[in-house]
Every structure is written in structure tokens, then in C-alpha cells.
N, C-alpha and C positions, 0 to 999 in steps of 0.2 A: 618565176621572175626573181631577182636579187632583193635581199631586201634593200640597198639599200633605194631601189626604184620605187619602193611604197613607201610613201614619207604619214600616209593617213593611218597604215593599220601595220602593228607589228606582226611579227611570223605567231607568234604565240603569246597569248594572253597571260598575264600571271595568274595564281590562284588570289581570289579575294573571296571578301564575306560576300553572304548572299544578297541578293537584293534588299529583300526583307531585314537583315541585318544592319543595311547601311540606311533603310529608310528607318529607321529606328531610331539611330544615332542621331539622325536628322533632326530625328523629332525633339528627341532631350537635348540635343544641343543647339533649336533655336529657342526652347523654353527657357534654358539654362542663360546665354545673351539677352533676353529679352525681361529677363526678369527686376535688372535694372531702369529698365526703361518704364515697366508698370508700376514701381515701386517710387518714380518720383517723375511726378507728371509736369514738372519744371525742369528739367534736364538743364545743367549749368554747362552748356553751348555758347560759344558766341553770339553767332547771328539768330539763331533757333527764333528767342522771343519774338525778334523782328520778323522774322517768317509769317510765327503764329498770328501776329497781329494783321498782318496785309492778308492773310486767308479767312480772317473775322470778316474785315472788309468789303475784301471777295464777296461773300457769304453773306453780310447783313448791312453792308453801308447801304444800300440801296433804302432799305426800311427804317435807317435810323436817322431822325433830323439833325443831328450833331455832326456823325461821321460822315454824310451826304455834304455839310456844311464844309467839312475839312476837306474832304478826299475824293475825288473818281477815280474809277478803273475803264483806262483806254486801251482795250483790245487790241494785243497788236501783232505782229511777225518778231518777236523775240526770243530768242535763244535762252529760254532760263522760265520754263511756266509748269513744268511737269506740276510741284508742288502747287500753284495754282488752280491746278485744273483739277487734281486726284482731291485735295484738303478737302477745299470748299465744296465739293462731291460728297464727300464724308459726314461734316455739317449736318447734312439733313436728317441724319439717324445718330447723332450724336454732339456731343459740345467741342469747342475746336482744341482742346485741350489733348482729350481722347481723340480725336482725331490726329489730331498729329503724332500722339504716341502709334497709332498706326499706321502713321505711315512711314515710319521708322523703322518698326516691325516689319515691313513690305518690303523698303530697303534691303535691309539685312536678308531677308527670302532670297531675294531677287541675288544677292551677289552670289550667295553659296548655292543658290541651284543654278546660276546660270557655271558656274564654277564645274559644279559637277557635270551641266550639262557637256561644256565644252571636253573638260577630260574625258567623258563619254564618245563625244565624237572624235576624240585623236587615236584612244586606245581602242576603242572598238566595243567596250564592257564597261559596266559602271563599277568604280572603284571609291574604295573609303576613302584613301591618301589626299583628297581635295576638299575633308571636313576640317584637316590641320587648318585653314582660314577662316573657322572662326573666331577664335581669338584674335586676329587679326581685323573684326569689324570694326572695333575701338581703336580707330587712331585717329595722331591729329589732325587730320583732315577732314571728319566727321566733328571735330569738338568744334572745330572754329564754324562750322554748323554752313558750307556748302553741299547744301544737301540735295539740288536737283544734278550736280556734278556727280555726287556719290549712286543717285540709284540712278543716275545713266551711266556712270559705268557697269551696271551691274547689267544694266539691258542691254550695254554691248558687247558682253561675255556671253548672252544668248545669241547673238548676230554673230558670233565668231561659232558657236559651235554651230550654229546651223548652215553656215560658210560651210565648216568642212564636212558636216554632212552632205548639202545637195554639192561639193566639189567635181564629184566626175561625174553627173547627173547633168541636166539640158542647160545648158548656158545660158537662155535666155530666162528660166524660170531662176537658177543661181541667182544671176543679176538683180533681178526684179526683187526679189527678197529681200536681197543685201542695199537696195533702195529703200524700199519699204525701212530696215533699220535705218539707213541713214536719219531719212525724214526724222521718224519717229526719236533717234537719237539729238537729232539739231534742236527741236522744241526742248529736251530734256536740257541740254548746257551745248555750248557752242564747243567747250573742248572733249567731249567724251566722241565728239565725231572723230577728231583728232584719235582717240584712244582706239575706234576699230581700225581708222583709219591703218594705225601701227601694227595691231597685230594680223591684217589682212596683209599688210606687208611682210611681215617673218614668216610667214605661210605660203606664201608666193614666193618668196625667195627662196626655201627650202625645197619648194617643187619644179623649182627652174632650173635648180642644181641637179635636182636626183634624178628627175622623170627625163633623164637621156634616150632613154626609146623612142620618144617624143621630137619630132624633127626640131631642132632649134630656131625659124621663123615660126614656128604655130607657138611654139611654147613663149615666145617673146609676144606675140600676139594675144595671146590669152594671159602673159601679165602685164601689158599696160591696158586690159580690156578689163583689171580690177578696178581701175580709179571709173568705168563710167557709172557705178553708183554714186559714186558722187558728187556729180555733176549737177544736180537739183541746188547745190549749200547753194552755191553763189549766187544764183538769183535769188533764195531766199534772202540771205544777207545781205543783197543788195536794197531787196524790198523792207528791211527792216533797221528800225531807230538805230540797232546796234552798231551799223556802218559807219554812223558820226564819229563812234570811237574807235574806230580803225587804227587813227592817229596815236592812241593812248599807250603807247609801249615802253618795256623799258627792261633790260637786260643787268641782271648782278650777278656778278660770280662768285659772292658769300651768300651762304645757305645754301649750296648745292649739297654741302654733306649734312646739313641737318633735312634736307625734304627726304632724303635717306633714312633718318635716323627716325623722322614721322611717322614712319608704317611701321615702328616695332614700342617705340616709347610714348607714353600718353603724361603721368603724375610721377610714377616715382623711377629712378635709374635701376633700383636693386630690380624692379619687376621684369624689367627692359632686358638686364644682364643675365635673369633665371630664365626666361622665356627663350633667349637667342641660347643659351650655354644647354638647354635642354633638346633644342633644336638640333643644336653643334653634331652635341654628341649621338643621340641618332640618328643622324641622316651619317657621319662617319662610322657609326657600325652598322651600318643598312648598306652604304657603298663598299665595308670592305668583306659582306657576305653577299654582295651579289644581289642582293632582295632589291633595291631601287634603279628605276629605273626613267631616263630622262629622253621623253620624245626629241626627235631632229629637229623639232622647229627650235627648240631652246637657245641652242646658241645663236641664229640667226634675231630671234626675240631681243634676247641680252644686248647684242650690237646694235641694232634697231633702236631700243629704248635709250640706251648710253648715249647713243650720237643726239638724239631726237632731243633727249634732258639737258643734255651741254649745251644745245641750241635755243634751247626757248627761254623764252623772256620772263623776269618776274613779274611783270604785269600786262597784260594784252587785251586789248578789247575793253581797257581802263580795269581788268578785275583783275586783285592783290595774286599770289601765289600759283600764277599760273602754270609756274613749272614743276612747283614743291609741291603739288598736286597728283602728278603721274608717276609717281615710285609707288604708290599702293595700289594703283590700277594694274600698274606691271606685275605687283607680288601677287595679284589672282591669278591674271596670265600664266606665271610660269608656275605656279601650287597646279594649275589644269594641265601642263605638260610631264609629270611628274606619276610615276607607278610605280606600285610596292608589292612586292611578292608577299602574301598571307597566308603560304600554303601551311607553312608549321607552325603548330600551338603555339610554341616561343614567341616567335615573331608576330602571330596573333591578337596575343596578351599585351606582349610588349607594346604595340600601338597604339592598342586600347589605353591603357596606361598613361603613355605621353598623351595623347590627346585626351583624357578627361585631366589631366596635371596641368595643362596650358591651360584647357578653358576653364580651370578652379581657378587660379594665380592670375589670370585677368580679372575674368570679372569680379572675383573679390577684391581687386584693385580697386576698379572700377566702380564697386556699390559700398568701399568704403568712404572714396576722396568724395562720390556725392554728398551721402549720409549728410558731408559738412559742407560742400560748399553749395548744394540746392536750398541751404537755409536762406541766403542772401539775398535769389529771386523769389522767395516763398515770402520772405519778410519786407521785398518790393510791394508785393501783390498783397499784402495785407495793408500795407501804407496806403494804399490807394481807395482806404474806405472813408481817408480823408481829402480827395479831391469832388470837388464838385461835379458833376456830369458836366461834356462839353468845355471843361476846363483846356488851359492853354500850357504845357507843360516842356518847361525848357531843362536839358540837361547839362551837368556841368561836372568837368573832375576834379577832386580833390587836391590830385599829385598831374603834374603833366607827362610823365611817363607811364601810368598805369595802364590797365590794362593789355599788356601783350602777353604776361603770364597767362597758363594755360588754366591755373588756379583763380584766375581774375576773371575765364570768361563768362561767367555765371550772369555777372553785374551790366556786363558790358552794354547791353539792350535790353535791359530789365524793365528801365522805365517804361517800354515800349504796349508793356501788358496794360498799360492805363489807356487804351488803343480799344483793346477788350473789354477793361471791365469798366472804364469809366467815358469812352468815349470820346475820347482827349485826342487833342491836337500835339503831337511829340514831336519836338526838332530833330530825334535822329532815326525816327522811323524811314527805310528804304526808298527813295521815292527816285530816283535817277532816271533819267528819261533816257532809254537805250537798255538799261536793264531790269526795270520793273514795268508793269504794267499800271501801278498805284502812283500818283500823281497829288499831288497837293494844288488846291486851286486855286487862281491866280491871286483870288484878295490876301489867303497866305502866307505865299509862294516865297518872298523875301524875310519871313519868321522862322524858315528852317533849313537845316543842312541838306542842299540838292547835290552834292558830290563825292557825299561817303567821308567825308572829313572828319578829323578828330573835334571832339566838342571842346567849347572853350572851358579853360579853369575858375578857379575862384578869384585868381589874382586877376584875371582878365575882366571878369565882371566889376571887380570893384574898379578896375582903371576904364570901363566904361561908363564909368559913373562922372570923370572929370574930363571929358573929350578935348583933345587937340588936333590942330588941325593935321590932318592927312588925308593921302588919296583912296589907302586901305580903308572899304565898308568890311563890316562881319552883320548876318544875320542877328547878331545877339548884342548888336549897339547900343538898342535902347530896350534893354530887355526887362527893365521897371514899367515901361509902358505895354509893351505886346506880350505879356505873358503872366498869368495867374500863379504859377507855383513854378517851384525851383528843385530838381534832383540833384543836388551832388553826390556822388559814387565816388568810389576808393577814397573815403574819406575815415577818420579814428569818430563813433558813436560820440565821444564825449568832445570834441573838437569845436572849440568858440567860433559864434555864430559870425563867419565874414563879413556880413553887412549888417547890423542889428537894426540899425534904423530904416533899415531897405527889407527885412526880410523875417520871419518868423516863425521858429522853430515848430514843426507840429508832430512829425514822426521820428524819430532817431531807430535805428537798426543798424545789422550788421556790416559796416564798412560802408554807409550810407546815411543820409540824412534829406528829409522834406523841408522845403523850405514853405512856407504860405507870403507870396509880396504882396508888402502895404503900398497901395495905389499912394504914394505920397513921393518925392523927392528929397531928401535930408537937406535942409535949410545951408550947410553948409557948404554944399556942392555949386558949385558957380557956373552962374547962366543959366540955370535952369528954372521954370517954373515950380515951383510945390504944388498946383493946383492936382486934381485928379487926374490921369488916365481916362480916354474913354475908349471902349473897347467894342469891335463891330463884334 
């Protein structure tokens, strides 16, 4: 048969290392990425801390009278619990710290072997050329810490290759599989369904074209016969909170070439420019000696991903970077369509070579810019050996543009570890109904951020301190009354205290400050009592 009627296996396999070879590499190059991750058990992520602390919860609010007093967990049909369900799992053989560094580590497993696996099932033979992704674990879509997004796309790099495994195999057992990931995929993030969804598309498109042997009604019938796996989402999403945000959408067409520029740059440009230029150049002397070689699905992928990325919205389903999300799903995708001839020493070497030269040049990126900036959440989590248990802790910024640097997001939900270690009630730990399962209850409920909103600044709280009349409430209006201590973040250590008669210095750290409030109202502020606070 021609080839080009077999789009799943080429005529002849290239030479590669042996098995044993590639599992080898496997091995030093997930110790080699992970060894960041052991070496600081605060990871300066965005969201991370806040993660960690809703999986304590998970985990121990049940037993603890303070967090039971702040928090439930309402079980529900949500698209977003992988992390909920694995963490708090974890917990019971260990502290949730380590716990979450493992499931990080799992992540990472989970992309580059489902990576390998899928390259497995296009070429036919296991190939090294799909360890080049690891350096690629570290990007920014991982920092800003959506982390049940990231190890569902890894799970649905297994559903792709097991796709093209059972492909010419019994259709109803195919099907049934590729359900089975769906499910499993909708519980991890609502959009990594999206992400098999696309490359069971470039797959199916490529076998509609070639497989001309194949009478053209069966072959049109067996590719709209791909979307009936998943046909399960919608009654799930029907049945779950996250329907209400249906509504929440919203389309920009600045940062399409930065969610591009996501999957290869994390801290610095120069790492970003030696990583791509080291790229460049061999994969142009691999293509002009013949040694690389690019499955048919590829191009069909590329066109698939490109239309798909210009079409989706910056925020869906009310959650941030919906779109600038799937350019690193795509970069495993097509790193697993991708084969390289290893038959001569040269080329051999050569490989080897670039691929421990990437994953040096990251992750020493990588376990430098920590080094300094996991001091920030370390010297949070020490601050917090001056809150009281059960404390009420409101967060506040310094500067009102901070935090979008990628260097900032260490701080960002740091406060959130007083969650952890002190049992605190935190205005901006995760609680949205439709994407969490953790819940603030109701005597609370009007004390913290339910929307994922920016916290207010310093300037804000002092001008809550003299109210005029309007129709705008903020959770933090009377925030001398409903709350024991005060975090400002991105703020200068030595920076005079904004409220002095309102507030009282107890920690100073890096780019941050504790505040302790005096239950008093400053005599000079009008209309108001000075009398105490009382507090439920």
C-alpha cells in the first residue's frame, strides 16, 4: 500500500537508542527538572500557595475548629479537582507541603511520558526526540500555578496516543476508551477536553485525506463518529456550578503573540533567545541531512491549533488566559510527531549534546531566579508565627499594578499559607462557587474576595477609613472591624506605616509587611465610634 495511505506508521523506522537508552535518559532528566522543585518546597508560582492551602482544608478542615469555623468543602461536578482529589490523598503519608511538591513531580511524569507515549504510537518505535520537552516543563503557564490545566494536558497526551493506538482496532472498544479520557479529562480542567478534543481532530483529518482506499461515506462516518466520546461533557456541565459561568467570556487580541512566546520564556530573554537559537540551529542541520523527520499529522495539527488559538477567548468559563494556555499543550503535541534518525555516532552525540545543553540552561535558570525569589513566600510563612490561630487576615497591595510580573508571583497568594499554618481566615484564598469546591460560610462570606479580584491597596483602606456616600460596597469597607491583621505585599521593608493609629507594625520582610489592627478607630475620623470591635 502507498505510504501515503498509512498516516499511523511510516514505511521504515529510523535508527534510535535502545530502549534501555531512552529509559535512562528518562530517568536523569526527570531528576535533573525536579530537582528544583525538592530544593524549595515554596515554589514562587502564583496561584500554588492558594492551591496548597484549599488541599490542607481538603485534608484537615473537617478536624480543625477554626478552619471548620471559616471553610466547607461542597462536593460537586466541577471541572477543576484533579488537584483536590490526588493532594489531599497524599496528606495521609505526608505534610501537604511535600505533598504538593509531588504532585508536581507527577505532572511533569505525566507530560513527557505521555509525550513519549504518543510519539510511540505515530512512529511505531520508541524514540528519544520527545525528551527535547523537557526543558519545556517550565513555562509560564505552570508559574502562574494552573496546575490541574497542566497535568490534564498531560493525561490527554495519553488519550491521544492510545487514540492512535486502538485506531484501526474495534470501534466500539476505541470509542469507549476515548470516553473513559474524556470523563477523566473534564474532572481534571474543562479546557484540556478542548486540547484532545483538537488533536483527535488533526488525526482525523489526516486519515480522511490519506485513507482514500476507504470509500468516502464510511470514512466521513467514522470522522464524525470521533466527537461521540464526547458527548458525556454537556450533561456534566450542565449538572455543574460551572454553567453559571457560561456567561463569563471575553475575547482580546493583544497577547496572542505573547501566549506564544509563554512556552519558551519563563525569567530571563537571554535563556529564551539560547534555548530557541540552539533549537534553530539543529533541527536546520537535521533537516538539511535528512535525519528529521515530521509525521503527516503535523501540518494538519498546526492549522487546527492556529485557527482554534485566533478563536478563543481570553477568559471562558470566568477563568483568566484561556487561550494563552494552549500554545504549550500544542508544543508536546507536535515535539510527539517529530523523529530523528540516530543511526550515526555523529548524530548520536550530537543529540545528546543539545539535549543535556537545554535541560542545563533551564533549569539553571530556573534554580537561580528561585534561589531569590522563594525567599519572599518563605519569609511570609515565617511572619505567620505572629498571627494568632483562627486569626482574620486581610490582604492588601502596596502598589496597585503589582503583581503581574512573573518575578512577583511568589507574593501573590503567600498570605494564603496562614490557611496552613495558622488556620486563618484569608480574603483571597480561592473560594468561587462554580470553580472551587471550598466555600466560605456564610457568617464570612461578605469578608472576602468571592470573584478572584484584585485586593484592595493601601490607599484604599485608608480612604475607607472616611466613607462617603455611594452605591459601591467592597468586602474590605470596614476592615478595622472584621479583621485582626493586615498583609501588604509588593510593598519597600522599610515603607512608613499607612495607618499608624489604625495598624501596627509586627513583621517587616521581603517586599512585604504584617500589619497587627488596634480594635480602636482614630478619633479623628468622622462618624465613627472609637468604641471596640467585636468580633464573632
Amino acid at each position: 500500500m502507498p505510504q501515503s495511505r498509512q498516516p499511523i506508521r511510516p514505511p521504515r523506522p529510523f535508527v534510535d537508542l535502545s530502549r534501555g537508552q531512552i529509559a535512562l535518559l528518562f530517568v536523569a532528566m526527570m531528576a535533573i527538572v525536579s530537582a528544583p522543585i525538592l530544593l524549595h518546597p515554596l515554589p514562587p508560582m502564583s496561584d500554588y500557595a492558594n492551591h496548597l492551602a484549599r488541599m490542607h482544608v481538603i485534608a484537615d478542615g473537617a478536624r480543625d475548629p477554626d478552619l471548620s469555623r471559616f471553610y466547607q468543602i461542597n462536593w460537586q461536578i466541577v471541572p477543576n479537582l484533579v488537584m483536590d482529589v490526588v493532594v489531599p490523598a497524599l496528606t495521609r503519608f505526608m505534610d501537604v507541603y511535600l505533598a504538593g511538591e509531588i504532585f508536581l513531580i507527577l505532572t511533569f511524569l505525566l507530560i513527557m511520558s505521555g509525550t513519549l507515549a504518543f510519539n510511540r504510537a505515530l512512529f511505531g518505535h520508541w524514540s528519544a526526540l520527545p525528551l527535547i520537552g523537557f526543558p519545556l516543563l517550565y513555562n509560564y503557564v505552570l508559574l502562574v500555578g494552573v496546575l490541574n490545566y497542566v497535568f490534564g494536558f498531560g493525561l490527554a497526551l495519553w488519550g491521544l496516543a492510545a487514540w492512535v493506538h486502538l485506531r484501526e482496532r474495534n470501534i466500539v472498544l476505541r470509542l469507549a476508551v476515548a470516553a473513559l479520557f474524556v470523563c477523566a479529562l473534564f474532572f481534571c480542567h474543562l479546557y484540556v477536553v478542548g486540547v484532545f478534543g483538537l488533536g483527535l481532530l488533526a488525526i482525523e483529518i489526516e486519515r480522511l485525506y490519506h485513507r482514500r482506499d476507504i470509500p468516502l461515506m464510511r470514512r466521513l462516518a467514522d470522522f464524525c463518529a470521533t466527537g461521540i466520546p464526547f458527548l458525556p461533557v454537556l450533561p456534566l456541565l450542565r449538572a455543574s456550578p460551572t454553567w453559571g459561568l457560561a456567561a463569563d467570556n471575553s475575547w482580546e487580541p493583544k497577547g496572542k503573540i505573547d501566549g506564544l512566546i509563554y512556552v519558551i520564556e519563563i525569567y530571563s530573554d537571554a535563556v529564551a533567545f539560547a534555548l530557541t537559537g540552539i533549537v534553530v540551529v539543529a533541527a536546520a542541520w537535521a533537516l538539511r541531512h535528512k535525519v528529521l523527520r515530521f509525521h503527516a499529522i503535523t501540518w494538519p495539527l498546526l492549522v487546527v491549533s492556529a485557527i482554534v488559538y485566533m478563536a478563543m477567548p481570553r477568559v471562558m468559563f470566568g477563568s483568566y488566559l484561556a487561550d494563552q494556555r494552549l500554545p504549550v499543550a500544542v508544543a508536546y503535541m507536535l515535539i510527539a510527531c517529530i523523529n530523528v534518525d540516530l543511526r550515526h555516532v555523529f548524530v548520536r552525540r550530537g543529540f545528546i549534546v543539545v539535549l543535556l545543553a537545554l535541560i542545563a540552561v533551564r533549569t539553571a535558570e530556573v534554580q537561580l531566579a528561585w534561589a531569590q525569589l522563594s525567599r519572599g513566600p518563605l519569609a511570609v510563612q515565617q511572619s505567620m508565627q505572629q498571627l494568632t490561630r483562627g486569626a482574620k487576615v486581610l490582604v492588601a497591595y502596596g502598589e496597585r499594578d503589582a503583581g503581574d510580573s512573573v518575578r512577583d508571583y511568589g507574593l501573590v497568594h503567600a498570605a494564603c499559607l496562614a490557611i496552613i499554618e495558622r488556620s486563618a481566615l484569608v480574603t483571597t484564598a480561592f473560594t468561587v462557587a462554580g470553580k472551587q469546591i471550598m466555600h466560605v460560610r456564610s457568617a464570612y462570606r461578605d469578608r472576602v474576595d468571592t470573584e478572584d479580584g484584585t485586593p484592595p491597596t493601601v490607599d484604599q483602606l485608608r480612604a475607607a477609613l472616611e466613607p462617603v456616600d455611594s452605591e459601591d460596597s467592597h468586602y474590605w469597607d470596614t476592615w478595622w472591624e472584621h479583621y485582626d491583621y493586615v498583609y501588604v505585599v509588593f510593598t519597600d521593608p522599610d515603607r512608613e506605616n499607612p495607618v499608624p493609629d489604625q495598624l501596627e507594625l509586627v513583621f517587616s520582610g521581603p517586599r512585604f509587611q504584617l500589619y497587627k489592627i488596634i480594635k480602636n478607630r482614630p478619633a479623628e475620623a468622622p462618624g465613627v465610634s472609637g468604641a471596640p470591635a467585636t468580633n464573632p
